[in-house]
N, C-alpha and C positions, 0 to 999 in steps of 0.2 A: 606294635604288636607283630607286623611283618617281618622286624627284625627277630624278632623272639621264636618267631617259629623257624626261621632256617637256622639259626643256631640252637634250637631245639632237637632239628633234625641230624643236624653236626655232630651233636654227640652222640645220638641216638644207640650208631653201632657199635658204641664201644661196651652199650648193655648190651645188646641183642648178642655178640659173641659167646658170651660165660653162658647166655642158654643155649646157643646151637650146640654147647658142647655135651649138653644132656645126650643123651644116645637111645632114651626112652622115646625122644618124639622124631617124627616122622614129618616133612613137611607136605602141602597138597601135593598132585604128581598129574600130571598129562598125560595123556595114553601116548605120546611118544616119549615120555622118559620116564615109563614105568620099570627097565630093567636097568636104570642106573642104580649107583649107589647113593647113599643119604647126599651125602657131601654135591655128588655130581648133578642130583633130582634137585636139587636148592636151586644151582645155578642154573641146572635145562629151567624148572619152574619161573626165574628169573626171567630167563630170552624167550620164552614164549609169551609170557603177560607184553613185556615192550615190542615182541615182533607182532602182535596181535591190536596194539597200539598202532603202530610203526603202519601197519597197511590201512585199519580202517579207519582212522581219523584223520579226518576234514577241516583243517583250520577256519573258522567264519571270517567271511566276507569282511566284517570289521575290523577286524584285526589286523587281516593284511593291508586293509587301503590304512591302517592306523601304522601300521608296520610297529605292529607291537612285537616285544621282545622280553620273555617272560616265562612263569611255566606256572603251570593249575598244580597244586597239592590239593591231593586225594589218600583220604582213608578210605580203604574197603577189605571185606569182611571176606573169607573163605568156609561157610559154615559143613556142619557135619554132615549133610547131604553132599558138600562138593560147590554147592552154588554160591557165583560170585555175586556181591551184596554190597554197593556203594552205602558208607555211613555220613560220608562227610566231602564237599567239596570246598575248596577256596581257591577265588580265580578272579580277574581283571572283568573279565563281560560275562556278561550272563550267559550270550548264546555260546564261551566258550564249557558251562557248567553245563549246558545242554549237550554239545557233541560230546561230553565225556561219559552222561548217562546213554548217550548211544550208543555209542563205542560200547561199555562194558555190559550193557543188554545183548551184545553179541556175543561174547565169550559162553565156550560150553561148560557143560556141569562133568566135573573131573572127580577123581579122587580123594577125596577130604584126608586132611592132617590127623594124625592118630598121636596117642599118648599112651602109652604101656597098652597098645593093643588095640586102645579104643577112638572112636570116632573124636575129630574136637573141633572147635573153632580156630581158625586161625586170622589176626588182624596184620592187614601192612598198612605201613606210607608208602608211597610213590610220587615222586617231584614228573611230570610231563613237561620236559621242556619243549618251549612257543621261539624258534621253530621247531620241528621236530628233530631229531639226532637220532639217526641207524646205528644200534649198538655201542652207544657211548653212552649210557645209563648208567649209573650206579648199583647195587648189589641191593633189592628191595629190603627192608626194614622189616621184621616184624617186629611185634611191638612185648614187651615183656606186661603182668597184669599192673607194676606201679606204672608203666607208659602209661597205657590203657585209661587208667583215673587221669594222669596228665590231659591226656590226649580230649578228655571227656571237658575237663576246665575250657581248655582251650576254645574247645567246639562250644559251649557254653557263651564266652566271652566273646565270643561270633552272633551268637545270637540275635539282638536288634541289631543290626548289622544285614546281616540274614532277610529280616523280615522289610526293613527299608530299602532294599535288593530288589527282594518281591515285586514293589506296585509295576503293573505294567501298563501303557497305554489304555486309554478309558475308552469301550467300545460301547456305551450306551445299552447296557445289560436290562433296562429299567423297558427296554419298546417289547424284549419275549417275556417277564416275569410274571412270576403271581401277584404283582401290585392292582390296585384298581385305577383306570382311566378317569382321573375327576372327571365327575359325570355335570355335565353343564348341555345345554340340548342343543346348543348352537355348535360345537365340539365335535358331539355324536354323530350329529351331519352330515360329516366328512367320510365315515364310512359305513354307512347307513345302510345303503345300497351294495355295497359290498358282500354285508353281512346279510342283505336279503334278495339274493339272486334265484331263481327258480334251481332247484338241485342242491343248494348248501343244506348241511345238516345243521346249521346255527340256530342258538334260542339268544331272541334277543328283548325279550321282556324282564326279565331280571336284572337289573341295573345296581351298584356300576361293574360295565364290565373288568372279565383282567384281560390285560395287555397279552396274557401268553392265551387266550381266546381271540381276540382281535385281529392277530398278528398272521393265523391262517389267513383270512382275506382281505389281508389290509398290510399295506406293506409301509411299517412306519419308519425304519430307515433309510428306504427310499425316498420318502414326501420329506424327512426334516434335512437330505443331505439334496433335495433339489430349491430348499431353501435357504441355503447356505449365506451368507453374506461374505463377498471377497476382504475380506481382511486381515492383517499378521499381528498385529498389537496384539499386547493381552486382555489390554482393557476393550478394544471393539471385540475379541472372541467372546468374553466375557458378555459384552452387551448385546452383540446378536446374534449370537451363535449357542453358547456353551451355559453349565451350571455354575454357579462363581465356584463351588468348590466342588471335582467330581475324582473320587477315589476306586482305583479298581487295583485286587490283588488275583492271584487265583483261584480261590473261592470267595472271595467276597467282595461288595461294592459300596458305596455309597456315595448322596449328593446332597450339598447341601445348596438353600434358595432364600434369598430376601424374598418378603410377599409384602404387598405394597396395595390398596384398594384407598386412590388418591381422586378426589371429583372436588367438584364445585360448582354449581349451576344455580338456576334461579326459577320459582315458583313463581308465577305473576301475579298468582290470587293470594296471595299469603302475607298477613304483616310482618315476616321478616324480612329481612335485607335479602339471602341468600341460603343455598342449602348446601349444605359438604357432604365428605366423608373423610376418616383422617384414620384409616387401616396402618399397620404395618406390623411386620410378623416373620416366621420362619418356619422353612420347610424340609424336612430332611426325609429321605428317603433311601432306600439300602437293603442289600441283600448278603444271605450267609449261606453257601450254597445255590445248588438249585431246586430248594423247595421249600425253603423258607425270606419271606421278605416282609420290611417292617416300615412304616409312615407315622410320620406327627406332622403336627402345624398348630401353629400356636399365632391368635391371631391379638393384639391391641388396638382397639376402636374409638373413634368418638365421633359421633356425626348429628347431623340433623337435616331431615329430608323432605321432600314435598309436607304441604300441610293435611293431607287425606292419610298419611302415611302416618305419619306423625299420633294422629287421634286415633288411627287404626292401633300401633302401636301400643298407646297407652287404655286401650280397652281391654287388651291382654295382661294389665297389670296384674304382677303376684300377689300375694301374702307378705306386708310388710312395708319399709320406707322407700324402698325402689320403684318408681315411676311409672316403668313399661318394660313389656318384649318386644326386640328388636324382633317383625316375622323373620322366620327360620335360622335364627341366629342366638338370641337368649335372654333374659334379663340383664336389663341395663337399670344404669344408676344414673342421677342428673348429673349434666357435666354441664358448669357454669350454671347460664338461665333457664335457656329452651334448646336443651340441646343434650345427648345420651352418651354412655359410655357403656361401651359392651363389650367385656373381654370374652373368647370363646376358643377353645381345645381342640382338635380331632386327633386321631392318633386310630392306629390298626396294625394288628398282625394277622399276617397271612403265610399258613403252612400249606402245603399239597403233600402230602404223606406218599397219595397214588395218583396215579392218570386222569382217576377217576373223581376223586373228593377233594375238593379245596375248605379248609377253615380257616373263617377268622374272628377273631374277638377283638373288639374296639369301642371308641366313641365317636358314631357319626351319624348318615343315614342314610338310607336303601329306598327304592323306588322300583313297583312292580308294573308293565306295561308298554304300552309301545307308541302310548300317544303322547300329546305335553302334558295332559291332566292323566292323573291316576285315579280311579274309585277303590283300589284295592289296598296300595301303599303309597304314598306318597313324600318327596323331599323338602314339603311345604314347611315341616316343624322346626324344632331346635334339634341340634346333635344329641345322640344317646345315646347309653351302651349298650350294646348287642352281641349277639354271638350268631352265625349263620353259617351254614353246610350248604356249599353246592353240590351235589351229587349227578353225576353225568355218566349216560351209558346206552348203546345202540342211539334209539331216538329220543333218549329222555333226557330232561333235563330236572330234578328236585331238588327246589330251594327250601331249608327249612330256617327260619329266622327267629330266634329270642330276644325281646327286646326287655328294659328296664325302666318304665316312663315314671313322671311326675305330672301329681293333678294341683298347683299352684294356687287355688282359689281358697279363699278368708274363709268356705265354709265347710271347706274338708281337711283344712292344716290342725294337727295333732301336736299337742306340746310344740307349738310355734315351729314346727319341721313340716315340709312339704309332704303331702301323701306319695307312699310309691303306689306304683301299679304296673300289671308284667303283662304282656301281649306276647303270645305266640304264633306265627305265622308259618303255612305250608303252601306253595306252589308247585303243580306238578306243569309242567308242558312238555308236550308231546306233539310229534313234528310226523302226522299220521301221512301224510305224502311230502313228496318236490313240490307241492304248492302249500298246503292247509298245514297249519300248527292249532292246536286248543290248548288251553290250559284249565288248569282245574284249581281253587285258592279256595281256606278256610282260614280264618283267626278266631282265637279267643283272648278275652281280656279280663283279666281279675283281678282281685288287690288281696291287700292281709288279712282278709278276714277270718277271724279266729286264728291269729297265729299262726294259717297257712303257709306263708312268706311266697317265694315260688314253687308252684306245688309240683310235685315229683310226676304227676297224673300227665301233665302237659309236657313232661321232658322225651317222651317217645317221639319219633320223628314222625313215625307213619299212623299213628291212633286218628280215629275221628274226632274232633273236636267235640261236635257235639252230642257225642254219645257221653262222654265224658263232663259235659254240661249238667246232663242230666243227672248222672250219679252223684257228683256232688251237691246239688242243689241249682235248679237253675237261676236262682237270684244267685248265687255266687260266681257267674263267670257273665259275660257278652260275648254270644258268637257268630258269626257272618258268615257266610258263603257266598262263593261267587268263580265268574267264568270267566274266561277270556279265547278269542279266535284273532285268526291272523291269516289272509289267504289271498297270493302273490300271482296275482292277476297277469302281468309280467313282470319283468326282469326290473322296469321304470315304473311300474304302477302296482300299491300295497292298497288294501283293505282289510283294518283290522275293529274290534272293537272288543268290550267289556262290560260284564252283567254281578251287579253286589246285591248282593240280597240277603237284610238283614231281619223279616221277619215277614211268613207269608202264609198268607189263608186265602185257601183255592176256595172256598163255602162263601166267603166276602168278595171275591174277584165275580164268581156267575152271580153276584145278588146283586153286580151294578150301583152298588152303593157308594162307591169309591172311600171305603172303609181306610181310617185310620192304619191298619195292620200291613196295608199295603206296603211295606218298609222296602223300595228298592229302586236302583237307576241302571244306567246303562248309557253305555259310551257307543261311538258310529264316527271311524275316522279314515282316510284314504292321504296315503301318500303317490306323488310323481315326482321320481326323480330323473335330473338332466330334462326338466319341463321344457316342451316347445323346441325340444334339443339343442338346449344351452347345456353345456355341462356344468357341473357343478352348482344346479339352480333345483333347489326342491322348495315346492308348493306341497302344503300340508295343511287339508279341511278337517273341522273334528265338531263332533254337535255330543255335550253332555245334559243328561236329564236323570234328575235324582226326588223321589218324594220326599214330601216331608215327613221327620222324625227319622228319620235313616242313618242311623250310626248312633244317637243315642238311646238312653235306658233310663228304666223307675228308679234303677238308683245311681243315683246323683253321681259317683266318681267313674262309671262303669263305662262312661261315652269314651267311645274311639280319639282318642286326642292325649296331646302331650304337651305339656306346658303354657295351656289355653290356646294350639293349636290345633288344627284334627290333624288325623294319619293320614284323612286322603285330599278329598275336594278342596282347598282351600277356603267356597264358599258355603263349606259344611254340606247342608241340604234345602229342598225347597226353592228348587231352583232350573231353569233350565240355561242353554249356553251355546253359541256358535263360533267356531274362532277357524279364522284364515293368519296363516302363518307360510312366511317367503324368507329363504334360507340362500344367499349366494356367498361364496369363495373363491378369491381369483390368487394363486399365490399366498400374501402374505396378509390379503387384502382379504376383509369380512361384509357383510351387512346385511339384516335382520329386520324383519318387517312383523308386526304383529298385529292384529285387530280382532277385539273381541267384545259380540254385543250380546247381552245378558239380561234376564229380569227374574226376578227370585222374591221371594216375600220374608217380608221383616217382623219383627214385635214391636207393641205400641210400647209397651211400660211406660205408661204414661199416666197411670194410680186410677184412673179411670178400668182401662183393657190393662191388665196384665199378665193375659193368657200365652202359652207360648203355641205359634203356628207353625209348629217344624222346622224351622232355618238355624236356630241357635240350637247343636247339637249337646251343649254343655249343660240345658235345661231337662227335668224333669217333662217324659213326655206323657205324664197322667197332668199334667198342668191345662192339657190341650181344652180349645173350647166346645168340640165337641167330634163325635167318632165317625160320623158315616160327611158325605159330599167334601170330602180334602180334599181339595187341589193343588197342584203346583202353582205357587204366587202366591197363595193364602196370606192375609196378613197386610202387612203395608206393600202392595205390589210395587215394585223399583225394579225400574229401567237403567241400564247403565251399558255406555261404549268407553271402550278402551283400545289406544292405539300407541303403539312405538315403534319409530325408526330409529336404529341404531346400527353405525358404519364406524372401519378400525381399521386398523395395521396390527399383527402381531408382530412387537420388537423382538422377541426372543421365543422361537418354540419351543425350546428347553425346556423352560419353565413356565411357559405359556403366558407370560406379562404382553399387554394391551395397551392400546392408545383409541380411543374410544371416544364420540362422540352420539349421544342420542338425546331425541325427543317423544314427549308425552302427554297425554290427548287423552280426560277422563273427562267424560261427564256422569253423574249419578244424578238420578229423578226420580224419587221418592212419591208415591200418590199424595202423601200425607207427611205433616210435618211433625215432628217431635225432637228433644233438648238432643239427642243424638242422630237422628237422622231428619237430613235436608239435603232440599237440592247441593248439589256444587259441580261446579267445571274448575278445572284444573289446568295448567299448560306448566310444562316443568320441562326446562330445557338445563344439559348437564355434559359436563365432559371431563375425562379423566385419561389416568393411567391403572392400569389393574392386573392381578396375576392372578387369573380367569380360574377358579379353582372349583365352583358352585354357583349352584342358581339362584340369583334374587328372583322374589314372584311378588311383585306393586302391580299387579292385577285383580284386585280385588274390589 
């Protein structure tokens, strides 16, 4: 093709003469050879373009230690205003394609070429010989209109050429983008404190965050390039450093990731041998511009894990011949005997149009709050699709969230299909000093009834929920309200907490009765970070208390929950909760300490009592046994402690893969025994490899 074009050019002037002989056109002209004649304005036009080369072009650095020997062919454009107009470069290095758009960014805007009078465009070749050459140029080319289509081919047949030219060095676009930071709480950790210093304007209840939020107080290519691993191979870049495949052109990027969630450990109270997990998967991530960027992962499972887990699991069972839900991951199918398979999606796009509003629509899920437990949203569920508006401006931060759930139970499946049901959700926080943030939250939750589908009433951002309850009917929606506060004592010490409140009569509160109606909890949590002034060591206390019936409803599909999970508490309601959590990072180096003791009230069903005491939110709460003296614990009171240590290496922060070993420490004590609930202690020790992308929660 190289050769084709300079004997392209070789003939070139043998057309271009029969048209200079026109005497209708004029060619462009320089205010120093405006009083020549046609003939003499060609050639002054000539020596100015190459003396105007000749002084401000810069041979690159590469070139000369290459002692390359060569020359850039360029088309460019003299249009009707006078202004020179690069269409086309071909050259040996890039940075020689660059110094020639410089160079001709400097040329001024002259006299445009005429034709019987009038304005016109005019197109040259020009060869730049590498080295340069004072005045031993050639006579520049213009091109006649059949060159021109030539010339167009040509530039064409360059084309992927052109674009495999493009990729340039991968500078890790993905640490300022509009992606989301997998949100895992152990992760968040890291810049936690950053984001909550006395004076920052950050909201950080809204999860997960983006990277091009984070990246104001958290500086993430500093932390992954001071964890570098000295290496030159491709394959150690590869394995401790880099993405296996990372693409960047000038507007656009992408990486691609094996994901891998590889264990094997052992249950001691369990009649199986052993417990696994056998994940593996792909992750791709990428940007197209700067305001649009797009994420999948696609995960392949098979596992089988402690035995509390296990029966946990399978009590979440669907509609149909599949066994169980894996918690916050999705229905699974048996794989072999005693043992699951659970394939599961995520995937998101994310636009930011302005400064101000980020959207994205996907399949996954969102968590509102600032403790490990949420009362508002929580990432306890299965993935789902959503659509959600950040909105940001002076001190506000307004999240508006749409979600798409399924109610999976044998007694709401319609023509053997799962019930949908739509929740929408609004958070406003507001960050009213350098210390105190509040926020303000409502959801509603509905389904089809009457052919409503998603109803248009709940697509405004800023309506009241429950004004809008009401005018439809209030059996046709569920809606909740609730608070949140956050107030930064110092720089190393948070206290934050949160108030849900799903249905309340102040008439029943001064009557002392502790009335059924009571429907509400509240969170009380305090962080210190860099505790005892170890850096990088956060200590985090958190105490939840929820009544019972708190999230569900008289009718049956209308409870806060998604795929026999709820949206928030994990243990539904009815319950109270204390949990100490220790957070250290040294380098590349993790470990995580958790303990949490709990006692909440059960149901008997036991054909005798089949009443429900507020903890199973999926039950009808007119079932109750009766309205006034409800307490928290009602029911089968259970006790239960929970603890895990778990210590790691991140092999690759790129992609954030793990080497991980923990253990875990349940006991459950039940008052009373029944076919599903009894005592048991547990000891489950485990260890793997993993590419840390979400939370598991076996704390229940």
């Amino acid at each position: 093709m190289k050769q084709f074009i300079l004997v392209f050019f070789l003939i070139l002037p043998l057309h271009i003469f029969s048209q200079d002989a026109n005497f209708n056109e004029k060619p462009p002209v320089f205010p120093e050879c405006a009083n020549k004649v046609i003939d003499s304005a060609k050639v002054c036009f000539d020596r100015h373009v190459y003396q105007l080369i000749y002084e401000n072009f810069k041979i690159p650095q590469k070139a000369i230690q290459d002692n390359y020997k060569g020359e850039v062919i360029v088309l460019f454009e003299v249009d009707t205003i006078g202004q020179f107009r690069l269409m086309y470069i071909d050259a040996m290095y890039d940075a020689l394609k660059q110094e020639t758009k410089r160079v001709f960014a400097l040329f001024p805007k002259i006299e445009p070429a005429t034709y019987s009078g009038r304005p016109t465009f005019k197109q040259y070749t020009l060869p730049i010989k590498i080295p340069l050459e004072k005045y031993k140029a050639p006579r520049l080319n213009s091109l006649t209109e059949k060159e021109k289509v030539s010339q167009l081919e040509i530039t064409a047949q360059k084309e992927f050429d052109s674009v495999t030219r493009s990729i340039i060095p991968y500078t890790n676009k993905a640490l300022s983008s509009e992606l989301n930071i997998p949100f895992t709480h152990s992760d968040y950790a890291r810049f936690d404190r950053a984001m909550n210093l006395i004076g920052t304007n950050s909201h950080t209840a809204s999860k997960p965050f983006l990277y091009s939020d984070v990246s104001k107080y958290h500086d993430f290519k500093a932390e992954q390039e001071s964890l570098l691993r000295n290496t030159k191979t491709w394959v150690g870049k590869k394995l401790w450093n880099e993405h296996l495949v990372q693409l960047q052109g000038k507007d656009y990027w992408f990486t691609i990731d094996p994901i891998f969630d590889l264990q094997t450990g052992t249950d001691t109270n369990a009649d199986f041998s052993s417990t696994y997990n056998n994940t593996r998967g792909i992750m791709v991530r990428g940007g197209l511009g700067k305001k649009f960027n797009f994420y999948t992962s696609v995960f392949e499972s098979q596992g089988r894990f402690a035995d509390y887990v296990n029966r946990y699991s399978e009590t979440l069972k669907a509609f149909g011949p599949d066994p169980a839900i894996i918690p916050g991951r999705g229905i699974a199918k048996r794989f072999k005997k005693d043992s699951y398979d659970y394939p599961v999606a995520e995937a998101y796009l994310s636009f930011t149009p302005t400064e101000f509003l980020n959207v994205q629509f996907g399949h996954g899920k969102n968590f509102i709050g600032d403790g490990y437990r949420s009362l508002l949203l929580s990432d306890v569920t299965s993935p789902h699709p959503f659509l959600k508006l950040n909105t940001k401006f002076w001190k506000i931060k307004y999240t508006n969230t749409f979600m798409w759930m399924k109610d999976v139970r044998d007694a709401v499946v319609e023509d053997k299909a799962f019930l949908t049901k739509y929740v929408a959700n609004h958070y406003l926080s507001w960050n009213v000093s350098k210390r105190l943030n509040i926020g303000l939250f409502e959801s509603v939750l509905w389904t089809n009834s009457n052919d409503r589908g998603f109803d248009i009433n709940y697509l405004n951002p800023i309506v009241f929920y429950r004004a809008i309850e009401f005018e439809t009917g209030q059996g046709a929606g569920n809606a909740l309200l609730g608070a949140s506060a956050k107030y930064k004592w110092s720089d190393n010490i948070n206290m934050y907490g949160q108030f849900i409140l799903d249905e309340f009569s102040l008439s029943d509160i001064k009557g002392g009765e502790k009335s059924w109606k009571n429907k509400y909890g509240y969170q009380l949590g305090l962080k210190y970070y860099n505790a005892f002034k170890v850096d990088n060591l956060l200590l985090q206390l958190e105490y939840n208390r929820i009544r019972p019936y708190t999230y569900s409803h008289n009718t049956v599909v209308l409870n806060y929950a998604h795929n026999n999970q709820t949206l928030a508490h994990l243990w539904g309601a009815n319950f109270s909760e204390l949990i100490l959590i220790g957070r250290y990072r040294y380098q590349r180096w993790f470990a995580d300490a958790r303990f949490i003791l709990g006692s909440r009230g059960l149901d008997f069903n036991d054909g005798a009592d089949n009443f429900s005491y507020g903890g199973d939110i999926y039950r009808n709460y007119n079932e109750r046994p009766f309205d006034t003296g409800v307490e928290i614990g009602q029911g089968i009171k259970t006790k239960s402690f929970y603890s895990n240590l778990q210590a790691g290496y991140v092999i690759n922060p790129a992609s954030n893969l793990k080497i991980f070993t923990d253990i875990t420490f349940r006991n459950f004590n039940p008052e009373a025994t029944t076919a599903t609930t009894f005592k048991n202690d547990t000891f489950w020790f485990n260890f793997g490899i993993r590419t840390d992308l979400f939370n598991w929660y076996f704390d229940f």
